[in-house]
N, C-alpha and C positions, 0 to 999 in steps of 0.2 A: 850321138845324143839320144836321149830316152826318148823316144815316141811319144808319149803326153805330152812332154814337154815343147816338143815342135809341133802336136798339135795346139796349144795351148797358145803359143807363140801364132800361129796361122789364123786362130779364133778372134785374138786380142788384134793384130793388125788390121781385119776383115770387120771390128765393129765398127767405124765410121760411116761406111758403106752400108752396113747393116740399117744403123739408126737414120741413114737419108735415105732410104729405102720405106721405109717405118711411117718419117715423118710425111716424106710425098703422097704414099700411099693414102694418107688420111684425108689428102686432097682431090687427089688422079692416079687412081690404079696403073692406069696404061702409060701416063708421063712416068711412075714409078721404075713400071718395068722396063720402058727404054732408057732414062736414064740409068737403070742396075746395069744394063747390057751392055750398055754405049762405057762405060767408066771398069765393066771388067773385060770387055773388049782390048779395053786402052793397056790396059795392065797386063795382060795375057799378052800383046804386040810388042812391048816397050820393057816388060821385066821376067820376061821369061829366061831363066840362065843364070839371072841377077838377083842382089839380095834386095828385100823391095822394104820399105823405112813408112813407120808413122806419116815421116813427112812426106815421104810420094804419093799413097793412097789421099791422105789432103789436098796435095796440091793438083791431082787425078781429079778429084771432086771438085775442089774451085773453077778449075777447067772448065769441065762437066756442066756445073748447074749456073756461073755466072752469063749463058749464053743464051738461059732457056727465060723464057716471061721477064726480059730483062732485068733476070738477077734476083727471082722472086722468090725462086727456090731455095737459092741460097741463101736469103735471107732467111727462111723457115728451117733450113740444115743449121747455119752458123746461130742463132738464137738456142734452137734443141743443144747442139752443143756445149756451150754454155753455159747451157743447165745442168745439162749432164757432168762436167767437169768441174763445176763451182761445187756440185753438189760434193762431188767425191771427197774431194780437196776438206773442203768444212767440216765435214763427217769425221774424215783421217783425222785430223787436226783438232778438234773436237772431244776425240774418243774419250779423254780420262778428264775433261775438264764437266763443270755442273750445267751443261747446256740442254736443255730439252730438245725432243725431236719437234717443238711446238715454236721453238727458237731458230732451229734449224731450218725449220719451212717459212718463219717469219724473215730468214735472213737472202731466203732465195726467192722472198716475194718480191723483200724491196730492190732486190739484183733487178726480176724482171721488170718493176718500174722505171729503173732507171735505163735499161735496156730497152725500153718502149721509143718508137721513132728513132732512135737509131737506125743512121747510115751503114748498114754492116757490109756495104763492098769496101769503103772506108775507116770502118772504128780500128783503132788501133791495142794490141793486145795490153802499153802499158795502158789505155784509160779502162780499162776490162777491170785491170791487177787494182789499180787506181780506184775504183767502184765497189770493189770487195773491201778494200783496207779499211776504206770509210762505213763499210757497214758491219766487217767484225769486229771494228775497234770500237763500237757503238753495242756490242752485247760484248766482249770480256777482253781484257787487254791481252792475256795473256794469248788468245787465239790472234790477235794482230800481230803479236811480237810472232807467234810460230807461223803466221801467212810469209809474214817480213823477212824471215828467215830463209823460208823455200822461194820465195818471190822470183827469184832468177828461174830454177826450175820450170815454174807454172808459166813465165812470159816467156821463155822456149816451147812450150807443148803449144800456148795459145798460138805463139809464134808460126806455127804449121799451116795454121789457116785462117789466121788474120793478118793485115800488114804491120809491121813492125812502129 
């Protein structure tokens, strides 16, 4: 296989990590770094030999931070998250429809409110899907019909690191 492309493939597996790394840091450098350690520790013991998936490096990280200020982090990982993937999703899905980039921030403000006080050892990936439906089918129908479409997709990826 090409060389970029398995690096490319190592980069994209390695961003979850990446972004709880990111978001700690903005809190506790040194919880940062022991968690990055302690989570490729884990991975280095357990998938070395082995092909290592989306969902391992997730379920690595749930591990990892629902242990630490109980669960505090991972509430600030899985929230980041969220964001980060709602956003992608919207954008893709978005591309050729008349939606502002001013629409698009508006549609992942009301995400975070409704995401505000949420339990996220417990939120469940469909009330995630469930949260977004109601808020792109409130800026264009046809971005609801193309979420509705991939809906299975997206509550498989959330499915990684939220409960079912």
């Amino acid at each position: 296989m090409d060389e970029q492309v398995l690096k490319y493939r190592e980069a994209k597996i390695m961003e979850p990590i990446y972004r709880m790394y990111k978001v700690i840091e903005q809190e506790d450098v040194l919880k940062a770094q022991t968690l990055l350690s302690v989570a490729m520790q884990y991975i280095i013991e357990h998938y070395s030999g082995k092909p290592l998936h989306p969902a391992n490096v997730q379920q690595v990280l749930r591990a990892v931070l629902l242990h630490e200020e109980d669960g505090k982090f991972y509430a600030m990982y899985v929230y980041n998250e969220l964001q980060v993937k709602t956003a992608e999703w919207l954008t893709l899905l978005s591309v050729d429809l008349p939606i502002t980039l001013e629409q698009l921030g508006g549609m992942a403000d009301r995400l975070a409110e409704k995401l505000s006080g949420q339990d996220y050892i417990t939120l469940k990936a469909s009330d995630v899907i469930a949260m977004l439906k109601e808020i792109a089918g409130g800026v264009d129908p046809l971005l609801l019909e193309r979420l509705t479409l991939n809906e299975s997709i997206y509550l498989a990826e959330l499915q990684t690191f939220l409960v079912q």
